[in-house]
ZAFI-61785 format. One record per residue (C-alpha): residue in three letters; x, z, y; residue number from 1. Coordinates in Angstrom, 2 decimals, decimal comma, m for minus. Last residue first. Example, Ala and Ser with C-alpha at 12.3 -4.5 7.8 and 13.67 -1.06 7.14 Angstrom:
// ZAFI-61785
  rest        x        z        y   nr
   SER    13,67     7,14    m1,06    2
   ALA    12,30     7,80    m4,50    1
This chain:
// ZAFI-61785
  rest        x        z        y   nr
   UNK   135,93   m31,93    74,05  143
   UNK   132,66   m32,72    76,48  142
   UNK   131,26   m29,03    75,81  141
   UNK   128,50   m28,33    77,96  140
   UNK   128,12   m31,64    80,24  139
   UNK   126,99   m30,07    83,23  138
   UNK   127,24   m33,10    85,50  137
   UNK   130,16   m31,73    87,65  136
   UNK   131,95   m30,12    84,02  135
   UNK   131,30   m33,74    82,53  134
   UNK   133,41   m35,45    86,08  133
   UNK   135,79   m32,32    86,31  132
   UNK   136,46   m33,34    82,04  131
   UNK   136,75   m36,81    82,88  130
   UNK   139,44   m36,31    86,12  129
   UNK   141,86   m34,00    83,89  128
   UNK   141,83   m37,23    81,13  127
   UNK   142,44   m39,41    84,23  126
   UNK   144,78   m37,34    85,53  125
   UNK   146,55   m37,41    82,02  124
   UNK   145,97   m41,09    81,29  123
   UNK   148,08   m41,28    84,76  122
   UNK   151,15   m39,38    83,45  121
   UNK   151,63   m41,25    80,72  120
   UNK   151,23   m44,00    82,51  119
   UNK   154,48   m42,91    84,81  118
   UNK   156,58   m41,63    82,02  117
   UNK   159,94   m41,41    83,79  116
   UNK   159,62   m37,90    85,64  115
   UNK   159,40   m39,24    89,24  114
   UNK   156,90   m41,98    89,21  113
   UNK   153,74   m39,99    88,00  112
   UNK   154,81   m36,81    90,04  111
   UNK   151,53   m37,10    92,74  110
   UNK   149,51   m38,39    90,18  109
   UNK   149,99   m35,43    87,72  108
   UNK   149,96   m32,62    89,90  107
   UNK   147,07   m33,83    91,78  106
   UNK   144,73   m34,49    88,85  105
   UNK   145,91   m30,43    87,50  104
   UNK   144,97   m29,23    90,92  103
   UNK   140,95   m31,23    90,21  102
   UNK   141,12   m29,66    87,00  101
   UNK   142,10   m26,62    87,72  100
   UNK   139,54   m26,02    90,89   99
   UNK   137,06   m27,29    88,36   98
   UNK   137,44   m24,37    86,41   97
   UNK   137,49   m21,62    88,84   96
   UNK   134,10   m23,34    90,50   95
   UNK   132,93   m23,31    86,90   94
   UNK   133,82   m19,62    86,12   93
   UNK   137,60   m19,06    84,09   92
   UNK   137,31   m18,00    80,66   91
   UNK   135,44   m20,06    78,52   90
   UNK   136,65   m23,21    80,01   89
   UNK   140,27   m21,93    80,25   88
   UNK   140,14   m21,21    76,77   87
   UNK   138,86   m24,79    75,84   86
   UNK   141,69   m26,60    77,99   85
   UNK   144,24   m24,30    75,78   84
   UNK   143,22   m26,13    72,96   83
   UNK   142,51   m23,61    69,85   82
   UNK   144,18   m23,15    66,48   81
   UNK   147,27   m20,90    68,14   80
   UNK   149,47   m23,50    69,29   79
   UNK   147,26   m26,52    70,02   78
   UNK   148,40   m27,44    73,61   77
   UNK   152,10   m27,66    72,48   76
   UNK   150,75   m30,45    69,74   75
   UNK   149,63   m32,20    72,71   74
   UNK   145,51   m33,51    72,18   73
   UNK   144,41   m35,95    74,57   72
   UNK   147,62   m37,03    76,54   71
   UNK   150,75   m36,22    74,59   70
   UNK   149,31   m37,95    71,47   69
   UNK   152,19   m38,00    69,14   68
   UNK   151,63   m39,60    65,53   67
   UNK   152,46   m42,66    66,40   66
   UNK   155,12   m42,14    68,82   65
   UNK   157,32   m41,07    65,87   64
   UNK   160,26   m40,13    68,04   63
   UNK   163,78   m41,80    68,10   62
   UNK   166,96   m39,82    69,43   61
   UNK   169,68   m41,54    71,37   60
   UNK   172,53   m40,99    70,39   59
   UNK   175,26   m39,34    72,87   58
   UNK   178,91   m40,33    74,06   57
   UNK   180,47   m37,91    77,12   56
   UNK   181,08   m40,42    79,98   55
   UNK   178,15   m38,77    82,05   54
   UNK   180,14   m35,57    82,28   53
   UNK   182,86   m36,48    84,29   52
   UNK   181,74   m39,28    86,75   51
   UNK   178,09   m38,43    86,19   50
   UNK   178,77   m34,71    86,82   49
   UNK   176,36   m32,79    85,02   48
   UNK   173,68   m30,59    85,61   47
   UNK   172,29   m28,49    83,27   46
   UNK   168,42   m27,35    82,77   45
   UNK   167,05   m24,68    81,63   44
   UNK   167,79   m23,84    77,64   43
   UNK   165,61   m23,41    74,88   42
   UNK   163,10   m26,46    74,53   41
   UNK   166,03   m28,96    75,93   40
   UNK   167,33   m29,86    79,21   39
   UNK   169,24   m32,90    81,21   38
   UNK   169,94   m33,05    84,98   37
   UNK   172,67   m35,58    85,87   36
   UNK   174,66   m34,98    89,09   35
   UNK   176,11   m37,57    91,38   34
   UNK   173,11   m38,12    93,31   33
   UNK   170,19   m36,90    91,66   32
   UNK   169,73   m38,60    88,32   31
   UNK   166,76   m35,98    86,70   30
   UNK   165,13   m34,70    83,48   29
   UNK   167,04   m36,36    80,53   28
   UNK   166,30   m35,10    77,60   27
   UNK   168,32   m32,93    75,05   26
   UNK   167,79   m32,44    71,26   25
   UNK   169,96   m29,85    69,67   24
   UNK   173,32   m28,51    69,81   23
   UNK   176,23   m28,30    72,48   22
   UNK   179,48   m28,57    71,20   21
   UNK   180,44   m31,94    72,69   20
   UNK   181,39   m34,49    70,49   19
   UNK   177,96   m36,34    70,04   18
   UNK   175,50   m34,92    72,41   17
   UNK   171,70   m35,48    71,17   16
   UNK   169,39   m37,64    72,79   15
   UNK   165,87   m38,00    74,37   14
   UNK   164,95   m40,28    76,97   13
   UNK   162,51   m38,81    79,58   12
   UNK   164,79   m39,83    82,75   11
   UNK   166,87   m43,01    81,54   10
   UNK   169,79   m42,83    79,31    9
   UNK   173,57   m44,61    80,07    8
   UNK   174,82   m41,90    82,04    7
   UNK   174,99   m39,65    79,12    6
   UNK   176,90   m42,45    76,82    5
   UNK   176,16   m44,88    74,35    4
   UNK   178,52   m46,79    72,13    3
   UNK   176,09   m44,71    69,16    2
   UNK   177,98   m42,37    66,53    1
């Protein structure tokens, strides 16, 4: 067991609960006020308490940020053998698909500094911003 506790971890950390009898990998979502959102893949999101709840002890779980690549190719993205970008490409018409893009640039500018991963988050409108860039110049299959 760690000396850490919930209302030790930054947004985007991810931990597990030590005593308490809830399983799995959490992360930290939100601090709003006194409450402390924190979810994982199969639940929403719980608030707790940081007077109450924030004391309850947690480790802090290490990724292999090596082998992740949560901007060009997300293993979440890849479900199913084909990028999700590439489906919407061949689906959607051009004006449809640069309409996505240029919403997906927005989105992830516009919450860069709230979620805890704020370059993250800017390689991503930047990756959104290349493909409306090739799509704009007729570059047929930029991937």
């Amino acid at each position: 067991m760690s000396n850490l506790v919930l209302n030790d971890l930054k947004i985007g950390q991810k931990f597990i609960f030590d005593e308490f009898r809830l399983e799995g990998i959490y992360t930290v979502v939100s601090f709003d006020g006194d409450e402390i959102s924190v979810t994982n893949d199969t639940s929403p999101p719980a608030n707790y308490n940081k007077y109450f709840g924030g004391k309850y002890p947690v480790t802090l779980v290490e990724e292999d940020t090596d082998s992740i690549d949560n901007v060009n190719s997300p293993e979440h993205y890849t479900a199913g053998g084909i990028e999700t970008i590439e489906v919407l490409k061949a689906k959607l018409t051009t004006e449809e698909f640069e309409g996505y893009c240029r919403g997906n640039i927005i989105k992830y500018i516009t919450r860069s500094k709230h979620k805890g991963k704020e370059v993250e988050d800017l390689k991503k409108a930047k990756w959104y911003l290349q493909r409306l860039i090739d799509t704009v110049e007729g570059v047929s299959n930029p991937y």
